[in-house]
MILUM-292568 format. One line per 3 residues: number of its first residue (from 1); their letters; for each residue x, z, y of C-alpha. Coordinates in steps of 0.2 Angstrom, whole numbers. Layout:
N
NUM	A	X/Z/Y | ...
***
This chain:
338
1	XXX	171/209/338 | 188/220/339 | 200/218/325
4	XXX	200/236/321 | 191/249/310 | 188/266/320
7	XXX	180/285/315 | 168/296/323 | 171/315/327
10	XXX	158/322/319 | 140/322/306 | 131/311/322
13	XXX	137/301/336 | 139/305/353 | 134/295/367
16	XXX	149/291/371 | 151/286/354 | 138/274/355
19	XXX	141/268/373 | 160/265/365 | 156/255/348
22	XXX	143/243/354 | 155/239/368 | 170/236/357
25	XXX	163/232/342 | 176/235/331 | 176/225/312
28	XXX	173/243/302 | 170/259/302 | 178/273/291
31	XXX	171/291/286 | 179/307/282 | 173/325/277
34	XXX	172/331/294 | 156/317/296 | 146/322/278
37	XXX	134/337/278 | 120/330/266 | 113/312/259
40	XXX	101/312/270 | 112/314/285 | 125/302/278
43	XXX	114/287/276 | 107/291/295 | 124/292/300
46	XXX	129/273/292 | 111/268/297 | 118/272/318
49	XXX	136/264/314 | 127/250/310 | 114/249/324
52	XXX	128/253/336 | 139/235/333 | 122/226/327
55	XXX	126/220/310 | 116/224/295 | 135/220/285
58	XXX	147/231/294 | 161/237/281 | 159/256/281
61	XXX	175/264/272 | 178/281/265 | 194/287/254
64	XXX	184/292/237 | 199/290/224 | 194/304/213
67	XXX	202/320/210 | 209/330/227 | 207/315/239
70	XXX	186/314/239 | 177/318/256 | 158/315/245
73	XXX	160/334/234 | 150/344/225 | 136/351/227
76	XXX	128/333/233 | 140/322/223 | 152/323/207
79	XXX	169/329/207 | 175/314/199 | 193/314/190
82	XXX	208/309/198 | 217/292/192 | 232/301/180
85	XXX	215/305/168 | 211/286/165 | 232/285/164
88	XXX	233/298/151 | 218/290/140 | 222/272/142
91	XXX	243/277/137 | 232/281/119 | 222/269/120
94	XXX	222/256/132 | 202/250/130 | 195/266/130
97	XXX	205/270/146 | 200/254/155 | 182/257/150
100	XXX	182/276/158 | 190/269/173 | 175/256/173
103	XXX	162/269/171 | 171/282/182 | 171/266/196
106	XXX	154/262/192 | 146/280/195 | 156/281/214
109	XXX	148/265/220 | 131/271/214 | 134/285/225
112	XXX	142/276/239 | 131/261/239 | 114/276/240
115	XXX	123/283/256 | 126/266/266 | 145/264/263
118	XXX	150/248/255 | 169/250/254 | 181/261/247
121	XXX	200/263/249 | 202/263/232 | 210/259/219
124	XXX	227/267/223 | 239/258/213 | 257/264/216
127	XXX	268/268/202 | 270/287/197 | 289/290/199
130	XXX	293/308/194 | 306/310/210 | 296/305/223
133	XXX	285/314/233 | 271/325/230 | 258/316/241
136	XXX	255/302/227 | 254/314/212 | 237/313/201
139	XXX	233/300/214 | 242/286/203 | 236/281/186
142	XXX	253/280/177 | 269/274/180 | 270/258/169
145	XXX	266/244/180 | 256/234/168 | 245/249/165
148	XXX	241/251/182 | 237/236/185 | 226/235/170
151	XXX	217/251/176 | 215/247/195 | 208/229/189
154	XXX	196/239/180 | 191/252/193 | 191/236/206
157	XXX	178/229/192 | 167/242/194 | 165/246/211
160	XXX	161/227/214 | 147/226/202 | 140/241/212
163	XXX	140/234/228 | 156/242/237 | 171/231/241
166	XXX	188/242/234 | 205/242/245 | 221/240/234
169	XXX	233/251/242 | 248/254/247 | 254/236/249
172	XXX	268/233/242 | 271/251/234 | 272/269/238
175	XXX	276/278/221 | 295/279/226 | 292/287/245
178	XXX	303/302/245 | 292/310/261 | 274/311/265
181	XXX	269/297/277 | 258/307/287 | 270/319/292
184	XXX	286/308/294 | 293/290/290 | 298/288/270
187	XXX	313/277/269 | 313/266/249 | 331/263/245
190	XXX	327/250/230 | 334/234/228 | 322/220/232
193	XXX	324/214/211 | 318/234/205 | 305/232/216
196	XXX	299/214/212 | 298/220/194 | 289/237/194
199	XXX	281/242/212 | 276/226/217 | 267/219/202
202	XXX	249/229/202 | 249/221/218 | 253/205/211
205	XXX	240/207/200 | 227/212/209 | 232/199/223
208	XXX	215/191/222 | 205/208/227 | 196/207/245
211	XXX	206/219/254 | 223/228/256 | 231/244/265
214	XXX	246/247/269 | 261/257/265 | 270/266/280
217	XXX	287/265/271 | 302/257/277 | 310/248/263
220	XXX	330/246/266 | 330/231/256 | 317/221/265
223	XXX	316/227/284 | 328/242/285 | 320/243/304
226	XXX	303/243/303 | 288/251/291 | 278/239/281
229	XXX	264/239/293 | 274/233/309 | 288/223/299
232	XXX	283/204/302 | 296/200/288 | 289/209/274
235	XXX	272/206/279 | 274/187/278 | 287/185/263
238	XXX	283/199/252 | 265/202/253 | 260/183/258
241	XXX	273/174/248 | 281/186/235 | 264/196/231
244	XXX	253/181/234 | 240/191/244 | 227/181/255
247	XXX	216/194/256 | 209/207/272 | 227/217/275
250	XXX	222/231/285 | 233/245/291 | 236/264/284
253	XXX	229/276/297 | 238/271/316 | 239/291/319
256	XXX	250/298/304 | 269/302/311 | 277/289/300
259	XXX	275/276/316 | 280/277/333 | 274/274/351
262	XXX	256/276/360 | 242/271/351 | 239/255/359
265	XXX	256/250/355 | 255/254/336 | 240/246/336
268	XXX	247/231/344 | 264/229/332 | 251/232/315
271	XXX	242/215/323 | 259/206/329 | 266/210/312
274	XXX	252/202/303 | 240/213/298 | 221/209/300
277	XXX	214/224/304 | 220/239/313 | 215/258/307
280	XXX	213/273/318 | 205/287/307 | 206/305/320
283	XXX	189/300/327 | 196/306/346 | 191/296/359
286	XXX	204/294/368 | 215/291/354 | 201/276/350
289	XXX	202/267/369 | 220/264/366 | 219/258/350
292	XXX	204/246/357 | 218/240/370 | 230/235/359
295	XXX	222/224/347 | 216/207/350 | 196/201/344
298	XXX	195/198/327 | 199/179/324 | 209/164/314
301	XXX	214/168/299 | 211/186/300 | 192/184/304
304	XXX	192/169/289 | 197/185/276 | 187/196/283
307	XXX	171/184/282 | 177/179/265 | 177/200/260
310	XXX	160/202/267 | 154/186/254 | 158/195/240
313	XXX	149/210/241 | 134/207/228 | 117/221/228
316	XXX	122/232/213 | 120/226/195 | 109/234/183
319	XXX	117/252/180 | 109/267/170 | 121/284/177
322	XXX	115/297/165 | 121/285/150 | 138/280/159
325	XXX	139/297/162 | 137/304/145 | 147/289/139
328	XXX	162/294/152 | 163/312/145 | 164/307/128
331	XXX	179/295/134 | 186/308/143 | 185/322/130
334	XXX	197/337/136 | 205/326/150 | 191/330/161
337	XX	177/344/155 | 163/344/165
***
């Protein structure tokens, strides 16, 4: 088994596709809009994913945060708020906030768990810092650290007890990246004490979840050379030590223009840094044989977390969506109409 997590190009694989996984294997798969037609389609396709690396438990992920970053839409699936909702109920009142964010949780991995995906890179817990750029936005639930911390344990909560494993991300912060990551590399000035009390601490909080992603962000403090990703320093003192996370620490997407080099050469600092699990996301190839190059199979620690990850997904609890969706929209009010 490869320690990576790969797409596919399209709504159905390729022969080439399959020829391709069940050779390497990788740990994971990951799905965007470009692979989702209908539900019937989508559990066929997670059904093949599956068949091609032969285990029944491969982690399938898919960004479904809510709000503008959703590849499951409407007319087959809810528009489901974005995290700054569940921010601006809970800065009102903190239980009724917690308890949307549940229910809002809840309803995603009734929908994700039905199509055969049991993972979600989800909850986004950055900070909301006015200055920064655009690319975190409605994405974060606030900006008070404690308050996102409160709300992503929440939204963690509920995508557990319906069978989907979440993905704190962006280890150990993006709120304060002053460029978009996919198109450039965003450089945090902060010293290493502003950070320790405000960006780090959802993380800190949250340090017992499953799995992680992380930030392509350079931090000036910390490794003034290197992204969080590739930078063997931050990895093991700030996110292992500082942060305290022994979870599955799997890279952001090995093709956004915030990292440098070939592909089997980014894929190969992301593992000699520390992280577990490399992710390539375009679904090209090409793009996918060089990542397969540069990472090693999955083992040591990194296959011990990922085995551990894999323990603690549970069949979904007993659930009733048309009353936590009525209940939701009561909570939500205004915020959200539907």
């Amino acid at each position: 088994m490869r320690a990576a997590i790969f797409g596919c190009a399209g709504p159905k694989l390729s022969d080439a596709e399959i020829a391709f996984f069940g050779d390497v294997r990788p740990w994971g798969f990951i799905l965007f809009a470009r692979n989702i037609v209908d539900p019937a389609q989508l559990r066929a396709l997670t059904a093949a994913l599956r068949d091609c690396v032969g285990r029944s438990d491969a982690p399938i992920f898919i960004d479904q945060e809510g709000g503008r970053v959703a590849r499951l839409k409407p007319p087959f699936w809810r528009a489901a708020p974005p995290a700054a909702r569940f921010g601006e109920l809970a800065s009102v009142d903190a239980e009724r906030g917690a308890r949307a964010c549940y229910l809002n949780a809840r309803l995603l991995a009734a929908e994700l768990h039905m199509a055969g995906i049991n993972a979600d890179c989800a909850p986004l817990i950055d900070l909301a810092i006015t200055s920064a750029h655009a690319i975190i936005g409605d994405r974060a639930f606030a900006g008070s650290a404690p308050l996102v911390a409160a709300l992503g344990e929440a939204m963690c909560r509920g995508l557990l007890e319906g069978g989907v494993l979440p993905v704190i991300k962006h280890i150990p912060g993006h709120g304060r990246a002053g460029a978009d990551s996919h198109l450039s590399l965003p450089v945090v000035e902060a010293d290493l004490a502003l950070l320790a009390q405000t960006d780090f601490v959802p993380f800190q909080k949250l340090a017992h979840m499953p799995l992680a992603m992380t930030a392509h962000i350079a931090y000036t403090a910390i490794d003034p050379d290197r992204p969080a990703t590739q930078s063997k320093h931050l990895i093991r003192e700030v996110i292992r030590r500082m942060i305290g996370f022994d979870g599955v620490l799997m890279s952001d997407d090995l093709g956004m223009a915030a990292l440098r080099g070939n592909f089997s050469l980014r894929a190969r600092e992301s593992i000699a840094a520390g992280c577990d699990i490399a992710l390539h996301c375009s679904g090209d190839l090409e793009e996918m044989r060089a990542v397969a190059r540069g990472v090693p199979a999955l083992a040591g620690d990194g296959a011990r977390r990922c085995d551990r990850a894999l323990a603690q997904l549970r069949p979904p609890a007993a659930f009733d969506p048309q009353a936590a969706t009525r209940e939701l929209q009561d909570l939500l009010g205004a915020l959200w109409p539907c």
